[in-house]
N, C-alpha and C positions, 0 to 999 in steps of 0.2 A: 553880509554875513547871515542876517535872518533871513535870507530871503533860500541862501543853499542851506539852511540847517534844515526849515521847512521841504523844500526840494527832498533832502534826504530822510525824513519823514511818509514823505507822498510817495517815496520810492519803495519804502519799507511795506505801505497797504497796499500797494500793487502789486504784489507777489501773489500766486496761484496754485503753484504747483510747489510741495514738501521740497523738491530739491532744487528749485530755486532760493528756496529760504535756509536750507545747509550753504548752500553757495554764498550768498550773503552774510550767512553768519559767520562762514568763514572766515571770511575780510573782517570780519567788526571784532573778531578777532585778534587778528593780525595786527589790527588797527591800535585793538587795545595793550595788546604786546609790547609794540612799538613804543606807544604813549607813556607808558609805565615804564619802558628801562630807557626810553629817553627823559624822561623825568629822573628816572634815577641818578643818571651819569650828570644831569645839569647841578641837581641840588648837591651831588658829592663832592661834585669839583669845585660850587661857589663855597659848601664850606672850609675847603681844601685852600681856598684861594682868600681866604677869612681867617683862616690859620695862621698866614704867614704873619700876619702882624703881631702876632703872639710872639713871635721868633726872639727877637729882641727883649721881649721882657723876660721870659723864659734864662737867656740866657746872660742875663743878670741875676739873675738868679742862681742858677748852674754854674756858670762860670765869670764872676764878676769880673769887671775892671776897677781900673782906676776912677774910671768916671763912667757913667752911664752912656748906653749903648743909645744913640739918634733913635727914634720913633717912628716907627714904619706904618704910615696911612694906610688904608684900602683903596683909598681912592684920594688924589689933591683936592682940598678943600680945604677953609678958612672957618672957622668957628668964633673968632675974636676971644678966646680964651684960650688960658695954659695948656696947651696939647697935654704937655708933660703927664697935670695934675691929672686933670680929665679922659683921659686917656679911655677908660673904658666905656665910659660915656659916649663920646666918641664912636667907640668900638660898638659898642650896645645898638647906636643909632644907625652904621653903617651898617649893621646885622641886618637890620629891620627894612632899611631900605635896599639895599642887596636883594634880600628875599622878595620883596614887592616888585620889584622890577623883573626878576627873573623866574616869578609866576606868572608875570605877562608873557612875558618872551615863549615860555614853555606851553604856557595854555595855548598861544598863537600856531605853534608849530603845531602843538597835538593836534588843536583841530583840523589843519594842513591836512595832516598826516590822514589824520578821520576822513577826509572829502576824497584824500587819494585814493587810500583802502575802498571807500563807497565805491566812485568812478571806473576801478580795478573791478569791483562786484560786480558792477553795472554790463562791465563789457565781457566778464565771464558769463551772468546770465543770459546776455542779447549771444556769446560763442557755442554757450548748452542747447541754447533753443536750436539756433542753427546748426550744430551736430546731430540734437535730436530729426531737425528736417533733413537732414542729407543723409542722416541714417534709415529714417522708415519713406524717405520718399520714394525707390526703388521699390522698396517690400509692399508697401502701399498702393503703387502703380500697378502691380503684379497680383494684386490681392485685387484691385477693381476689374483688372485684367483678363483671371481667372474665374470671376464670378458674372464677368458680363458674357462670359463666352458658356458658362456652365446656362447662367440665362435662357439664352439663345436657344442652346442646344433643345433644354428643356419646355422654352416652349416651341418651337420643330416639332418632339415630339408630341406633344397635347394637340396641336394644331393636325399631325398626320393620323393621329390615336380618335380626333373628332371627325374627320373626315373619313373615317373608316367604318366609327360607329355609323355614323352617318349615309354610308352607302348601303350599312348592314339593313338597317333600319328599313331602309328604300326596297331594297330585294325583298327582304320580308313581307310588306306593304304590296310590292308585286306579286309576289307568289300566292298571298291571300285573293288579293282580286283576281288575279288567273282562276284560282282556286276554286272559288269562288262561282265564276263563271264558268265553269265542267261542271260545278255540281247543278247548276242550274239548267243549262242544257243538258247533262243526261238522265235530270228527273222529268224535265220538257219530253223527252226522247223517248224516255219510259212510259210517262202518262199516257203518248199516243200510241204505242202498241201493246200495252196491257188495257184498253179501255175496250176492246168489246168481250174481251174477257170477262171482265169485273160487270160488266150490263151480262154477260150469260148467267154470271154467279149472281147478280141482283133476280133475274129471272127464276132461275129456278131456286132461291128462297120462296121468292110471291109463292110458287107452284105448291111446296110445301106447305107455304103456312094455307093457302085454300084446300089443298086437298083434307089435310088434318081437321081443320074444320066442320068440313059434309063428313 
C-alpha cells in the first residue's frame, strides 16, 4: 500500500506539460467524487441498518402491547447482561463499533477507487501523448520535408550565384591582362616610331637655345 501511494506520488512530479496535469486532475477528481458519494451511501445505509433496532422500542412506545415487543440486536452477540436493561448501551457500543469497521472497509475501497482513477490517468496521459504523436507526426515529416528541400534548393542557388560571381571575377581579371598587354605593346609600337621625331624636336631645341645665345 505505501509502496503504490508513493508510486502515485512519483507519478504526480513527472508530469511536464499543463495538460497532462488537467488530465490527471481530472481523475483525482473523479476519484474524489466517487469517494465521497460512496462514503456517502455506506455511512447512510449503516445508520439506516442501526435504525432498525430502534423499531421495537419505538413501537412500544407508539403502539404498546400486552407485554414488551423481543429486542432486536444489530448484530448476535452475548454481553452476559440484561439485554432488556442495557439495551442502549448495547446500542451505543454497536454504534461505535459499526462505525469502526465500516471506516475501514470505506477507506479500503476509496483508496481502490484512488489507484483506479490514477491508472485510468495514467493511460489517458501515455493515449494524449500518443494522439499528440500521431497528430503532428505527419505535419512534422512534412515540415522537415519542406524545409530540407527549401534547403537544398537554396543552397543550388548560392553554390550557382558563387560560381558565376566567380567566372565574372575571372573574365574581368582577363580582360585587365589583355588590357593590359595592348597598352603595353601600343606604347612599345609608338615609342619606336615617334622616336626620331622626338631626337628632331630634341635637335632643333639645342639649335635654338645656341643660336639665342651668340
Amino acid at each position: 500500500m505505501k509502496d503504490l501511494t508513493d508510486r502515485l506520488y512519483v507519478n504526480w512530479n513527472a508530469l511536464e506539460t499543463s495538460e497532462e496535469y488537467n488530465i490527471m486532475r481530472k481523475y483525482a477528481k473523479n476519484g474524489r467524487r466517487y469517494s465521497l458519494g460512496y462514503s456517502l451511501y455506506c455511512f447512510v445505509a449503516l445508520y439506516l441498518f442501526l435504525s432498525m433496532s430502534l423499531i421495537p422500542q419505538l413501537l412500544d412506545v407508539v403502539l404498546p402491547l400486552n407485554k414488551s415487543r423481543s429486542i432486536l440486536l444489530t448484530y448476535p452477540g452475548y454481553y452476559f447482561v440484561d439485554e432488556r436493561e442495557y439495551f442502549f448501551y448495547i446500542f451505543f457500543h454497536a454504534i461505535v463499533a459499526w462505525e469502526i469497521a465500516m471506516t475501514g472497509i470505506v477507506a479500503h475501497d476509496c483508496i481502490f477507487v484512488t489507484y483506479v482513477e490514477h491508472v485510468c490517468s495514467m493511460f489517458a496521459v501515455v493515449g494524449y501523448a500518443q494522439l499528440l504523436e500521431d497528430t503532428f507526426n505527419v505535419s512534422f515529416a512534412m515540415q522537415i520535408l519542406i524545409v530540407t528541400i527549401g534547403m537544398s534548393i537554396t543552397l543550388l542557388q548560392v553554390v550557382r550565384r558563387r560560381r558565376r560571381v566567380y567566372y565574372e571575377l575571372l573574365n574581368i581579371e582577363t580582360s585587365r591582362a589583355e588590357l593590359k598587354k595592348r597598352a603595353e605593346k601600343s606604347y612599345r609600337k609608338n615609342e619606336k616610331e615617334e622616336s626620331p621625331v622626338r631626337q628632331a624636336q630634341k635637335f632643333y631645341k639645342v639649335a635654338e637655345v645656341v643660336i639665342s645665345s651668340k
